[in-house]
DSSP file (Angstrom, degrees, kcal/mol; ACC not computed):
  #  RESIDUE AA STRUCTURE BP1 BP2  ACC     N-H-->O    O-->H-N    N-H-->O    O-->H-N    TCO  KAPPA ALPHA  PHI   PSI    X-CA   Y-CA   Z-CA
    1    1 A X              0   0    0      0, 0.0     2,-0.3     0, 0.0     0, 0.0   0.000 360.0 360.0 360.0 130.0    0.0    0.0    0.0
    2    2 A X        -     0   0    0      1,-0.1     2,-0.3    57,-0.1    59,-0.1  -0.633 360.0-107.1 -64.4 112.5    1.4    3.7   -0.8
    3    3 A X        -     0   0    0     -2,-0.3     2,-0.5    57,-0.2    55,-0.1  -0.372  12.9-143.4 -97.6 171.7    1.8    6.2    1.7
    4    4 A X        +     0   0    0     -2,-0.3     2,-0.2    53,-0.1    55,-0.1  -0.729  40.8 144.6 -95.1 128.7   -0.1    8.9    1.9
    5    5 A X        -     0   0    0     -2,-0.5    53,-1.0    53,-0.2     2,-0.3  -0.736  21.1-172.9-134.5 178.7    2.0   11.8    3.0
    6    6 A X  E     -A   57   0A   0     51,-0.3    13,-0.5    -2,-0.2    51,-0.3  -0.886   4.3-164.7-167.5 152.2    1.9   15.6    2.1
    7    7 A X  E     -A   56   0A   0     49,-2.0    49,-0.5    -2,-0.3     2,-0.2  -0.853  19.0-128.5-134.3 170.5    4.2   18.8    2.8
    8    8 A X  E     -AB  55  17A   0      9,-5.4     9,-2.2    -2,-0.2     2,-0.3  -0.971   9.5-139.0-127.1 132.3    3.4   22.5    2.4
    9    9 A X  E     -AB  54  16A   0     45,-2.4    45,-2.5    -2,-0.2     2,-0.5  -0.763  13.0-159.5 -99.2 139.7    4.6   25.6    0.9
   10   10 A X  E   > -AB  53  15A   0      5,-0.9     5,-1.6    -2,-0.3    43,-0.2  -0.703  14.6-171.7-110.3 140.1    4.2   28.9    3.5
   11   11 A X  T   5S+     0   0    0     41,-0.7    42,-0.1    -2,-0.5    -1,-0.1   0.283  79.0  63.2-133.3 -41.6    4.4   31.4    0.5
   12   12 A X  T   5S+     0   0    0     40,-0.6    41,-0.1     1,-0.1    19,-0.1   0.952 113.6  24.2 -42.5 -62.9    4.5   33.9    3.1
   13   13 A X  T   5S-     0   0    0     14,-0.2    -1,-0.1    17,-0.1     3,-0.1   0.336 104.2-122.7 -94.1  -7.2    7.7   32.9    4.8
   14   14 A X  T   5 +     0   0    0      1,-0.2     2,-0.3     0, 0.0    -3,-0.2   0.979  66.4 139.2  74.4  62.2    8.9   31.3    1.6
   15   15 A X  E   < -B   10   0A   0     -5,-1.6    -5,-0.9    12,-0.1    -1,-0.2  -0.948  54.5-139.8-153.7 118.0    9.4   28.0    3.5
   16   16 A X  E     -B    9   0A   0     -2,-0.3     2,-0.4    -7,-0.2    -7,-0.2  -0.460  24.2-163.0 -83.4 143.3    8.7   24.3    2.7
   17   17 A X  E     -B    8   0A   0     -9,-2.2    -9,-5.4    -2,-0.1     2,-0.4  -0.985   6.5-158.8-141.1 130.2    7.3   22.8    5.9
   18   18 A X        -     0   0    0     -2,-0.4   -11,-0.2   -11,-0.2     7,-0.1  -0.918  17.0-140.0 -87.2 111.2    7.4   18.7    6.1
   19   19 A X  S    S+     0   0    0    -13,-0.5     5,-0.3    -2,-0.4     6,-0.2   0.938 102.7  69.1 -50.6 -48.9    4.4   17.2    9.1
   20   20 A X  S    S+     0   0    0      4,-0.1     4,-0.2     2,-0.1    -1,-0.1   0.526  88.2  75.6 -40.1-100.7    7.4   14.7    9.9
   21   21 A X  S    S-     0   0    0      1,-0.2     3,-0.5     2,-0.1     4,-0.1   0.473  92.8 -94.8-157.3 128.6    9.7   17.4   11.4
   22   22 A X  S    S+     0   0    0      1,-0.2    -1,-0.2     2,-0.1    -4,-0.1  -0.040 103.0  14.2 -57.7 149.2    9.5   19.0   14.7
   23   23 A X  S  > S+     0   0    0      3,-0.1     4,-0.8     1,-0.1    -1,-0.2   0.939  85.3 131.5  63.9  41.4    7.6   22.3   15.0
   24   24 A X  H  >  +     0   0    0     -3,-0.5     4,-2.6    -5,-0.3    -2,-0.1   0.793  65.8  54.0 -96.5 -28.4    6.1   22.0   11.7
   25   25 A X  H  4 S+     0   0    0      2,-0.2     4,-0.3    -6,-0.2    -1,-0.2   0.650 105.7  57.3 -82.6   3.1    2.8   22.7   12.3
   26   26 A X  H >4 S+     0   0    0      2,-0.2     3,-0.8     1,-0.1    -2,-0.2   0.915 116.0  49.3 -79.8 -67.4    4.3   26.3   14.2
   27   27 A X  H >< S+     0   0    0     -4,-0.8     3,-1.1     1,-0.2    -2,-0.2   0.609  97.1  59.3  91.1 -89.7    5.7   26.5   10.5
   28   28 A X  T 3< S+     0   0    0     -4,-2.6    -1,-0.2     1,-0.2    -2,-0.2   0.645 115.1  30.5 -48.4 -42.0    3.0   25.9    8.8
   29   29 A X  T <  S+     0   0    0     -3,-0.8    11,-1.4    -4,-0.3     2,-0.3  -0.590  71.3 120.1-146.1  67.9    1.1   29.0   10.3
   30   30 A X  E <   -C   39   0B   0     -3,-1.1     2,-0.3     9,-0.2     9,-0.2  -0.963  43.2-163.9-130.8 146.0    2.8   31.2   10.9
   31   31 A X  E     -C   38   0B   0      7,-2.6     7,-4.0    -2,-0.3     2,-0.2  -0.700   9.3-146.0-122.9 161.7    2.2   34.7    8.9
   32   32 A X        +     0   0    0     -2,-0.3     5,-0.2     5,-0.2     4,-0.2  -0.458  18.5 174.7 -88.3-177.6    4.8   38.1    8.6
   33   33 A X    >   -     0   0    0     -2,-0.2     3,-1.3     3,-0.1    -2,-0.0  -0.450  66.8 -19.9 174.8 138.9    3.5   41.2    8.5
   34   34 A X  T 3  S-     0   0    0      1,-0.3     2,-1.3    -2,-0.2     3,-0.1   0.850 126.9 -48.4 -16.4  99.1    5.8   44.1    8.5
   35   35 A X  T 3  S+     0   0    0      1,-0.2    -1,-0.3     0, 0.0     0, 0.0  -0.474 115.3 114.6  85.5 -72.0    8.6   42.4    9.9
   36   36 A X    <   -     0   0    0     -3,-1.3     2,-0.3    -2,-1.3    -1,-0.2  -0.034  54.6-151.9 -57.1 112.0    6.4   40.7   12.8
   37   37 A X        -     0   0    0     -5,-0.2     2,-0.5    -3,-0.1    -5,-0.2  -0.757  22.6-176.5 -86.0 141.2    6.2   36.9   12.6
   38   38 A X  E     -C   31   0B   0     -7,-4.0    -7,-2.6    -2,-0.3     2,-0.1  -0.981  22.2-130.1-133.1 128.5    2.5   36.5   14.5
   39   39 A X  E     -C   30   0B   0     -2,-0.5     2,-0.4    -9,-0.2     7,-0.3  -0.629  15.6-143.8 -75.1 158.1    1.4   32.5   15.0
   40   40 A X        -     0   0    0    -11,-1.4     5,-0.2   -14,-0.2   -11,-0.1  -0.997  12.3-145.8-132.0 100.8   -2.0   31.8   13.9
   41   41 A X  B >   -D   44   0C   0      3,-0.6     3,-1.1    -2,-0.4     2,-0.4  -0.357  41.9 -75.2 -75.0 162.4   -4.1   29.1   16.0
   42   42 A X  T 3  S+     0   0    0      1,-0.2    -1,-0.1     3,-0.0     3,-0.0  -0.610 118.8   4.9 -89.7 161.5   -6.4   27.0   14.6
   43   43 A X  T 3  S+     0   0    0     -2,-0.4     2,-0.6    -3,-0.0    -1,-0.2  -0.003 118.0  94.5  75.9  -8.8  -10.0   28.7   13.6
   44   44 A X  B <   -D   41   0C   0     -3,-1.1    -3,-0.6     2,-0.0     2,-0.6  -0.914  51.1-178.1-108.6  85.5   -8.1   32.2   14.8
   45   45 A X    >   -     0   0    0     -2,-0.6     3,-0.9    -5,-0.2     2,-0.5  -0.853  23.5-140.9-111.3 101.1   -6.4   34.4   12.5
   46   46 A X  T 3  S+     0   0    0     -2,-0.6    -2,-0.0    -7,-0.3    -8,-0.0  -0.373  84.6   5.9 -83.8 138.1   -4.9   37.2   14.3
   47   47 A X  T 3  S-     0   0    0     -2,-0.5    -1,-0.3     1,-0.2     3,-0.1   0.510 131.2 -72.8  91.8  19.5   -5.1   41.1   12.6
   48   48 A X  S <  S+     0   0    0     -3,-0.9     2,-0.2     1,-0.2    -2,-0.2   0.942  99.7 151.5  73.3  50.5   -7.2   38.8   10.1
   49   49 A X        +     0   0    0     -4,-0.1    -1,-0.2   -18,-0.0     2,-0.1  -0.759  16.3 159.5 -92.0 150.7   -3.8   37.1    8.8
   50   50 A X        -     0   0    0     -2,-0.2     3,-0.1    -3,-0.1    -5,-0.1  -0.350  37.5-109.5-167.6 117.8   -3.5   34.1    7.6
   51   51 A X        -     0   0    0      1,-0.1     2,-0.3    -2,-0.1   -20,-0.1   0.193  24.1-118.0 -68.0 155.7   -0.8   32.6    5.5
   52   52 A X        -     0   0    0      1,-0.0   -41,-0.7     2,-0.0   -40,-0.6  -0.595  42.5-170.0 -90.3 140.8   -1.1   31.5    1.6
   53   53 A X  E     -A   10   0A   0     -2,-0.3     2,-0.5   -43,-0.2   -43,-0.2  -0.990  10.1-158.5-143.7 104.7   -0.3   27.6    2.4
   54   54 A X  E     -A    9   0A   0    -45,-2.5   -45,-2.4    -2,-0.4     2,-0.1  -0.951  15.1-159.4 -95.2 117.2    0.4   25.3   -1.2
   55   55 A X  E     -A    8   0A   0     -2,-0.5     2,-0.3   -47,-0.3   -47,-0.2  -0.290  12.4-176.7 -74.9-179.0   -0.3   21.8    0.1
   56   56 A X  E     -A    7   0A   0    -49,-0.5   -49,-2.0    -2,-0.1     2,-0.2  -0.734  16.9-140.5-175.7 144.7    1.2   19.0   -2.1
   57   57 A X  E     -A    6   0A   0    -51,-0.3    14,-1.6    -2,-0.3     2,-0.4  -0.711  21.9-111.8-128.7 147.0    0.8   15.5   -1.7
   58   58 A X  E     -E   70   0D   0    -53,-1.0    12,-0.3    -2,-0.2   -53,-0.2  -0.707  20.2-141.9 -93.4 142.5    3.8   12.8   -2.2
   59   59 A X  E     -     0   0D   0     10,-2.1    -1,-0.1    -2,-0.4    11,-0.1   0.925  36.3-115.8 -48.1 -59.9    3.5   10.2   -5.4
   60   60 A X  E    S+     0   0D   0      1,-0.8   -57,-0.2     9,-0.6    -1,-0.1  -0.220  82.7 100.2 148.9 -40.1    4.7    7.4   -3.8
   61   61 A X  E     -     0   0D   0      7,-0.1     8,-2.3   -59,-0.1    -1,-0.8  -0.232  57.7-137.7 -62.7 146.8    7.8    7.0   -6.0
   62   62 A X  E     -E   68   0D   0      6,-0.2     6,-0.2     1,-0.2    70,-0.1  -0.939  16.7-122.2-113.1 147.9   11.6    8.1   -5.4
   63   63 A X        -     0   0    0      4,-0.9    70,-0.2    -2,-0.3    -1,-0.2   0.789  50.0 -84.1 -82.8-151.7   13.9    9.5   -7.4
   64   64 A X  S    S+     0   0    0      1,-0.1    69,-0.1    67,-0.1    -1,-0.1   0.438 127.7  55.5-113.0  21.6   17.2    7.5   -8.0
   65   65 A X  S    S-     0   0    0      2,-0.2    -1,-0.1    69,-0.0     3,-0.1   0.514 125.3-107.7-102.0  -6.2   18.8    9.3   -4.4
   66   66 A X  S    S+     0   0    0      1,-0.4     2,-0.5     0, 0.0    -2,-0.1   0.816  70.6 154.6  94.6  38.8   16.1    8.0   -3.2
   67   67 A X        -     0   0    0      1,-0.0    -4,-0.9    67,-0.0    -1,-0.4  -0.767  49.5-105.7-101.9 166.0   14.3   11.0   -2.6
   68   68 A X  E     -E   62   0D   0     -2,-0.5     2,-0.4    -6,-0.2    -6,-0.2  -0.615  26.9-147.9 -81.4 140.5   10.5   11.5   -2.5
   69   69 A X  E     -     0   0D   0     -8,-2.3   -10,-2.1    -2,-0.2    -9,-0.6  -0.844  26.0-170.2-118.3 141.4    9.1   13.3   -5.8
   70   70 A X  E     -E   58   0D   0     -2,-0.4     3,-0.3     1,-0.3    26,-0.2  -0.556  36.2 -86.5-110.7 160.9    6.0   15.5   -4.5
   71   71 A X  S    S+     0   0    0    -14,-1.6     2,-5.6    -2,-0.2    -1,-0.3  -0.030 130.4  40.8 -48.5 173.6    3.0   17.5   -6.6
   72   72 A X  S    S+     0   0    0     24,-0.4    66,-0.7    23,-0.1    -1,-0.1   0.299  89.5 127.9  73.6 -44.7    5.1   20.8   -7.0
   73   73 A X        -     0   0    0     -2,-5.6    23,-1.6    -3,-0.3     2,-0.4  -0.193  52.1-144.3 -59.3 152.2    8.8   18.7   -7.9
   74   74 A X  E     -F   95   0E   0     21,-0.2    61,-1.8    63,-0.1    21,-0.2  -0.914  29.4-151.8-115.3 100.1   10.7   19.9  -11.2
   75   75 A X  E     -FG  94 134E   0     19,-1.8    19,-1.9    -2,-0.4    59,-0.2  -0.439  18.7-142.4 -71.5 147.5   12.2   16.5  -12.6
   76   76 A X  E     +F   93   0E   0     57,-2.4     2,-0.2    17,-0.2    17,-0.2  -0.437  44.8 139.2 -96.8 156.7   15.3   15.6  -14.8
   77   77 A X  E     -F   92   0E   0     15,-0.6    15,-2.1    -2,-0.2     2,-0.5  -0.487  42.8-114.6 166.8 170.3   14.5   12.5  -17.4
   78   78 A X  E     -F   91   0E   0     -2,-0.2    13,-0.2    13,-0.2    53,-0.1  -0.826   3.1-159.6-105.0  83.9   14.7   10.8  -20.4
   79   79 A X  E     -F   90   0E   0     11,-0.6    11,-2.7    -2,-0.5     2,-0.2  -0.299  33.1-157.5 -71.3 128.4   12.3    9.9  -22.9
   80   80 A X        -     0   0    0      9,-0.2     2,-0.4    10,-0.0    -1,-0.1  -0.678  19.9 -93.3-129.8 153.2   14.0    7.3  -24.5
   81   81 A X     >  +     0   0    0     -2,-0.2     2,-2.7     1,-0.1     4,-0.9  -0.253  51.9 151.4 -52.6  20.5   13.5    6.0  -28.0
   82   82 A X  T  4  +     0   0    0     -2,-0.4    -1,-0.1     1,-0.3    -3,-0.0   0.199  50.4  82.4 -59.8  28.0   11.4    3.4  -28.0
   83   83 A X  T >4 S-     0   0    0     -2,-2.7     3,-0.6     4,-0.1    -1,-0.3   0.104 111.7 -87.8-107.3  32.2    9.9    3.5  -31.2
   84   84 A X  T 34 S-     0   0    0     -3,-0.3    -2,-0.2     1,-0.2    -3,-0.0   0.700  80.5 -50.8 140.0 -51.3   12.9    1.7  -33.0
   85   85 A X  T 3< S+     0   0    0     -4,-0.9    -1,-0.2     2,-0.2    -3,-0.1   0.348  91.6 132.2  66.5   8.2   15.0    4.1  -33.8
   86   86 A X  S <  S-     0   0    0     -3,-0.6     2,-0.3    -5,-0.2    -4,-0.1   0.731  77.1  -0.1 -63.5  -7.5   13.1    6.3  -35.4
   87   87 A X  S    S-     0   0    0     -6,-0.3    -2,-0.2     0, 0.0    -4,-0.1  -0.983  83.4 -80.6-168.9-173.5   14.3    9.2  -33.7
   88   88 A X        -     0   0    0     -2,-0.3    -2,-0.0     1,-0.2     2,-0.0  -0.340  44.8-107.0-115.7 162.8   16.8   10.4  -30.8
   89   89 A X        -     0   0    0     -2,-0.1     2,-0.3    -9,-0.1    -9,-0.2  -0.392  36.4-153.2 -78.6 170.5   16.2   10.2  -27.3
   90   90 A X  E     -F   79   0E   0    -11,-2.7   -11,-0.6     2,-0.0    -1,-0.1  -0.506  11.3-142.1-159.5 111.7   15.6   13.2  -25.4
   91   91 A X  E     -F   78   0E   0     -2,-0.3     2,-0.5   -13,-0.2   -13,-0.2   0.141  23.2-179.1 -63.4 148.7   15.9   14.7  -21.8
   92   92 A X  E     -F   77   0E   0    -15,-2.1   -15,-0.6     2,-0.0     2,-0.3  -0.902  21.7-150.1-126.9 150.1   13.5   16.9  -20.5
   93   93 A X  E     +F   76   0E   0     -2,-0.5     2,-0.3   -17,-0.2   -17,-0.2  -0.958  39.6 147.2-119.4 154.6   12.7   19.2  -16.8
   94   94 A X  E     -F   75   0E   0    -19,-1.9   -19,-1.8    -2,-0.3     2,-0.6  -0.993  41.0 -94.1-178.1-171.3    9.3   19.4  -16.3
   95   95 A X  E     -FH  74 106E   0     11,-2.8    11,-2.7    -2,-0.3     2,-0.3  -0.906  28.6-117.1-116.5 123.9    6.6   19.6  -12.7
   96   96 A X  E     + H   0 105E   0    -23,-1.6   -24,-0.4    -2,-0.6     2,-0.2  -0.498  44.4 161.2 -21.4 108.8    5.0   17.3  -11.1
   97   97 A X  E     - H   0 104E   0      7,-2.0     7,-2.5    -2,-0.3     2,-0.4  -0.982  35.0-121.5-151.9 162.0    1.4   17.6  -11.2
   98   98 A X  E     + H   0 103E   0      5,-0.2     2,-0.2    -2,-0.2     5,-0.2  -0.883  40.6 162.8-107.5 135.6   -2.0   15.7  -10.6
   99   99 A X        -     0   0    0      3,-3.5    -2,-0.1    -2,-0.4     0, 0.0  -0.885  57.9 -16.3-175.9 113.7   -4.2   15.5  -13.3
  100  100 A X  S    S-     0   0    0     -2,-0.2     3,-0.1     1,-0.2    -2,-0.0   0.702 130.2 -44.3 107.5  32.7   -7.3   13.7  -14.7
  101  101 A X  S    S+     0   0    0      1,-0.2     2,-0.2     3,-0.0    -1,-0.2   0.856 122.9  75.7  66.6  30.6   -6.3   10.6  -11.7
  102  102 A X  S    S-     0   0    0     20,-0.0    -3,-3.5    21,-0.0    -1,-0.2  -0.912  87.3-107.6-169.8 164.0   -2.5   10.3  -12.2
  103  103 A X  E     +H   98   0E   0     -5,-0.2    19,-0.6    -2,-0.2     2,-0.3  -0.493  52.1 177.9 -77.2 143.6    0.7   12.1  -11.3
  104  104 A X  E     -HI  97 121E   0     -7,-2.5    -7,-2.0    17,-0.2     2,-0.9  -0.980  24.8-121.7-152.0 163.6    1.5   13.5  -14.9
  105  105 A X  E     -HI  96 120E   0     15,-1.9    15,-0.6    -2,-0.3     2,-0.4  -0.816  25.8-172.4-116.9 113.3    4.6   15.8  -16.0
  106  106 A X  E     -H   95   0E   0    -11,-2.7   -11,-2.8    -2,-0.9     8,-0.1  -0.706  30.2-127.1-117.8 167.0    4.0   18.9  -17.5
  107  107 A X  S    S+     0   0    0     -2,-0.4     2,-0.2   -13,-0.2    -1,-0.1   0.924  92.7   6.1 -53.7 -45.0    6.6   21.5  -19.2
  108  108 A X  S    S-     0   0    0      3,-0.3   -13,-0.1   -14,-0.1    -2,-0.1  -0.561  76.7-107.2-130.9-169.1    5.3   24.4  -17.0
  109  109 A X  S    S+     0   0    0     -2,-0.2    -2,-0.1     1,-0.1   -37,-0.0   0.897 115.6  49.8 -91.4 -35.6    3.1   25.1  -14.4
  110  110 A X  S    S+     0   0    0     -4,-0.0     2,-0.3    -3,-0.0    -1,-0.1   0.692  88.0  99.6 -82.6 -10.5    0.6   26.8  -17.0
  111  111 A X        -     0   0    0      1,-0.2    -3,-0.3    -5,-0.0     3,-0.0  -0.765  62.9-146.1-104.6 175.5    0.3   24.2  -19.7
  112  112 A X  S    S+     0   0    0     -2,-0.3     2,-0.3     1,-0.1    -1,-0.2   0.690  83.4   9.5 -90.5 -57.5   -2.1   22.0  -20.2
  113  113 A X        -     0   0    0      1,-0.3     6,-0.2     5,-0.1    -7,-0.1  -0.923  67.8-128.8-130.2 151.4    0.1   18.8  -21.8
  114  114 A X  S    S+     0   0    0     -2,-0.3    -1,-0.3     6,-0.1     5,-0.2   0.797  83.5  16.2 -63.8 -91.4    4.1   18.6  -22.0
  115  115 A X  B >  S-J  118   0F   0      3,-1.4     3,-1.5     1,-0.0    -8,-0.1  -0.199  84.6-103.4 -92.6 164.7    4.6   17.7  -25.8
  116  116 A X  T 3  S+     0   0    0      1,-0.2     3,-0.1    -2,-0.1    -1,-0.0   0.233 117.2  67.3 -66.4  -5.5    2.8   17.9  -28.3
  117  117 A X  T 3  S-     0   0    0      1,-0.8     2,-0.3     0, 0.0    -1,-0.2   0.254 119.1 -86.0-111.6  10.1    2.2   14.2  -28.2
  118  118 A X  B <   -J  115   0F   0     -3,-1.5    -3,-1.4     2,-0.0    -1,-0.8  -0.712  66.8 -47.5 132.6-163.1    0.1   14.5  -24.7
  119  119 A X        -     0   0    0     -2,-0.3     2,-0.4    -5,-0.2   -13,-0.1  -0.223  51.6-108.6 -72.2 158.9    1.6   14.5  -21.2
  120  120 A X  E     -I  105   0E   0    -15,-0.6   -15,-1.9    -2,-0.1     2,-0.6  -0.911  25.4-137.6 -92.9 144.7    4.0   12.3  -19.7
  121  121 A X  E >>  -I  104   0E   0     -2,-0.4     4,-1.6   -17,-0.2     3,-0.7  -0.913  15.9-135.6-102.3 110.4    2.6   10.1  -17.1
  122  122 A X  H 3> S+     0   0    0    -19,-0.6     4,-0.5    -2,-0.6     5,-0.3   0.768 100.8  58.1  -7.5 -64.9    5.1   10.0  -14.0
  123  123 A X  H >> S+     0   0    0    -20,-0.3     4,-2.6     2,-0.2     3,-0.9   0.952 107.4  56.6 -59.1 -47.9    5.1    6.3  -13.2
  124  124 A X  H <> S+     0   0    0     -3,-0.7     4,-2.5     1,-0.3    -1,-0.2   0.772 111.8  34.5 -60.0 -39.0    6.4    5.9  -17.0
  125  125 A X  H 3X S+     0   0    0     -4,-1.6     4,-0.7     3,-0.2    -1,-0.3   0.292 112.2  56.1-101.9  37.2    9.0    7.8  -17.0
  126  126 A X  H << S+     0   0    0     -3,-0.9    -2,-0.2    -4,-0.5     6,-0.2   0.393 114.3  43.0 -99.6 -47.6   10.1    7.2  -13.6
  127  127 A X  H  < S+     0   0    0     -4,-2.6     3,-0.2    -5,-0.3    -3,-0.2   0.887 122.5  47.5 -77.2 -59.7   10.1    2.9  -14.6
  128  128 A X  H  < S+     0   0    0     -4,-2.5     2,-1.0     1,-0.2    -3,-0.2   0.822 109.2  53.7 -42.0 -64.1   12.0    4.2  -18.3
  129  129 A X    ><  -     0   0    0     -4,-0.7     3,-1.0     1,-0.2     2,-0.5  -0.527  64.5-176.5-105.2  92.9   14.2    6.2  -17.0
  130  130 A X  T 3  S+     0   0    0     -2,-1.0    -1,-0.2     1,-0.2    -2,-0.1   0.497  86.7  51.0 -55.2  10.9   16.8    5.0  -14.2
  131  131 A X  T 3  S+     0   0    0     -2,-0.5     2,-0.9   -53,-0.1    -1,-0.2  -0.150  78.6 147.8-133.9  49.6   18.5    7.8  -13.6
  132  132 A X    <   -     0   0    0     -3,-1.0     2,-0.3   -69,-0.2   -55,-0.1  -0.759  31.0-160.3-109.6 144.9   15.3   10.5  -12.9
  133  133 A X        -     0   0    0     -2,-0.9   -57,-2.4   -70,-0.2     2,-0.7  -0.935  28.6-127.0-131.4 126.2   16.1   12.6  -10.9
  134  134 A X  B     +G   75   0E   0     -2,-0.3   -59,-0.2   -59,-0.2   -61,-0.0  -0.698  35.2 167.9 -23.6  83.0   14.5   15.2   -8.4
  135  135 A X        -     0   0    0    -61,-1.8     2,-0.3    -2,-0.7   -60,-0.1   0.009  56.3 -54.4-121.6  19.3   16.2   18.9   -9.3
  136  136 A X        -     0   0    0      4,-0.0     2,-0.2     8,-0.0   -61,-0.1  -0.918  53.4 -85.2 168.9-150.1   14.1   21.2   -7.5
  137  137 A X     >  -     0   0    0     -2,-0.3     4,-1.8   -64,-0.2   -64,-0.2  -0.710  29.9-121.5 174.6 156.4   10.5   22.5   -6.7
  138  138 A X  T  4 S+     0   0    0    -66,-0.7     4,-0.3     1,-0.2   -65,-0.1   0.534 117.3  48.2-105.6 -14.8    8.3   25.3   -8.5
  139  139 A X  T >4 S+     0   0    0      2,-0.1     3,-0.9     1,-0.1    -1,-0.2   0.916 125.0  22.5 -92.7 -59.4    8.2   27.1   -5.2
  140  140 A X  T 34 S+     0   0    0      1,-0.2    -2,-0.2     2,-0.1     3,-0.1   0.768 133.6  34.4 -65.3 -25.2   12.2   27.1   -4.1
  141  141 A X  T ><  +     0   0    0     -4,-1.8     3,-2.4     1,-0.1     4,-0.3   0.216  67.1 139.7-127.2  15.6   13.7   26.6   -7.3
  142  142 A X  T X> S+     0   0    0     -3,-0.9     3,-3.0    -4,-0.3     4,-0.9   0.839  72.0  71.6 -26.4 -63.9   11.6   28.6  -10.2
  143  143 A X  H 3> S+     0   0    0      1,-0.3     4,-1.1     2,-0.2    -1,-0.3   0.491  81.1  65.4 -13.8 -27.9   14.5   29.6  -11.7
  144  144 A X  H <4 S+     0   0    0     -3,-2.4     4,-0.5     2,-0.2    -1,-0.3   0.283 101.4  55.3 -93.1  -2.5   15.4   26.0  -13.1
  145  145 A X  H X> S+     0   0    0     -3,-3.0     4,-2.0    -4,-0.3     3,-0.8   0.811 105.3  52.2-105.9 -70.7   12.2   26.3  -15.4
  146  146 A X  H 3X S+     0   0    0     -4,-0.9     4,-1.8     1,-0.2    -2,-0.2   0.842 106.3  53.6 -20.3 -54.3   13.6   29.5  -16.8
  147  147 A X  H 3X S+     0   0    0     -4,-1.1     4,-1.2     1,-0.2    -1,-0.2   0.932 107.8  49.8 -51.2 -51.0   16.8   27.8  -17.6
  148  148 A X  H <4 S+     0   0    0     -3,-0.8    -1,-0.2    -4,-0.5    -2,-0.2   0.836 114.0  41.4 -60.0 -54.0   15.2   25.2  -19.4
  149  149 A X  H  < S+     0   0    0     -4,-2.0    -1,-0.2     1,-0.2    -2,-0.2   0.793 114.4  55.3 -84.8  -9.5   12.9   27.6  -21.7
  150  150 A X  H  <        0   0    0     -4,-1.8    -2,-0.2    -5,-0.3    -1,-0.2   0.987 360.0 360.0 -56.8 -70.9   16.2   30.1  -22.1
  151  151 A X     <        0   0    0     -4,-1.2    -2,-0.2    -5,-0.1    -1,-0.1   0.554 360.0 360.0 -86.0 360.0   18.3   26.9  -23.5
């Protein structure tokens, strides 16, 4: 059976917060406002704060360090040739996202399918490619997305 885990982006505080890890739910809600960290109980949001909180839920799969790939992750891999030889293999980055009842990999956060030949479905390239790899996340690492549509 796969477990069900989740972590969270505070958007406020610009801060990935894991449930595992002490003092996470402190973490989790707590919001700035000028300068002034203020905790937030639950049902209670004091000065009517309350922090922008991205949940994300884990796939189930690790990456080949053996990290957990999340909603949110921007992944390395390699769509490999399997037609053949008709044509060359070819790495991609691309995001973790859930979509339509599967984990699926799309180029950017805003489109709709990665290529032009659909979406990638997670699990597949994740079994295809041994060496895919975990290189980020859309909240800590945007910048790695850029790179990619730069090159």
């Amino acid at each position: 059976m796969r477990e069900i885990k989740f972590r969270a982006y505070n958007t406020d505080l610009n801060k990935m917060v894991y449930p595992n890890e002490n003092g996470w739910f402190e973490r989790l809600f707590i919001s700035k406002k000028n300068n002034i960290l203020q905790s937030v109980q639950i049902g209670i949001i004091l000065d009517g704060l309350a922090p922008e909180v991205e949940v994300m839920q884990y796939t189930g799969l690790k990456d080949k360090n053996g990290v957990e790939v999340y909603e949110g992750d921007i992944v390395h891999f390699t769509d490999f040739d399997t037609s053949g030889g008709n044509r060359e293999d070819r790495e991609h980055l691309g995001i973790v996202k859930y979509q339509s009842g599967i984990y699926e990999i799309w180029k950017n956060n805003d489109s709709e399918y990665y290529g032009s030949d659909g979406a990638f479905i997670l699990n597949h390239a994740w079994l295809q490619d041994d060496e895919f790899e975990v290189i980020g996340n859309i909240y800590e690492n945007p910048v790695l997305l850029e790179v990619e549509a730069n090159a």
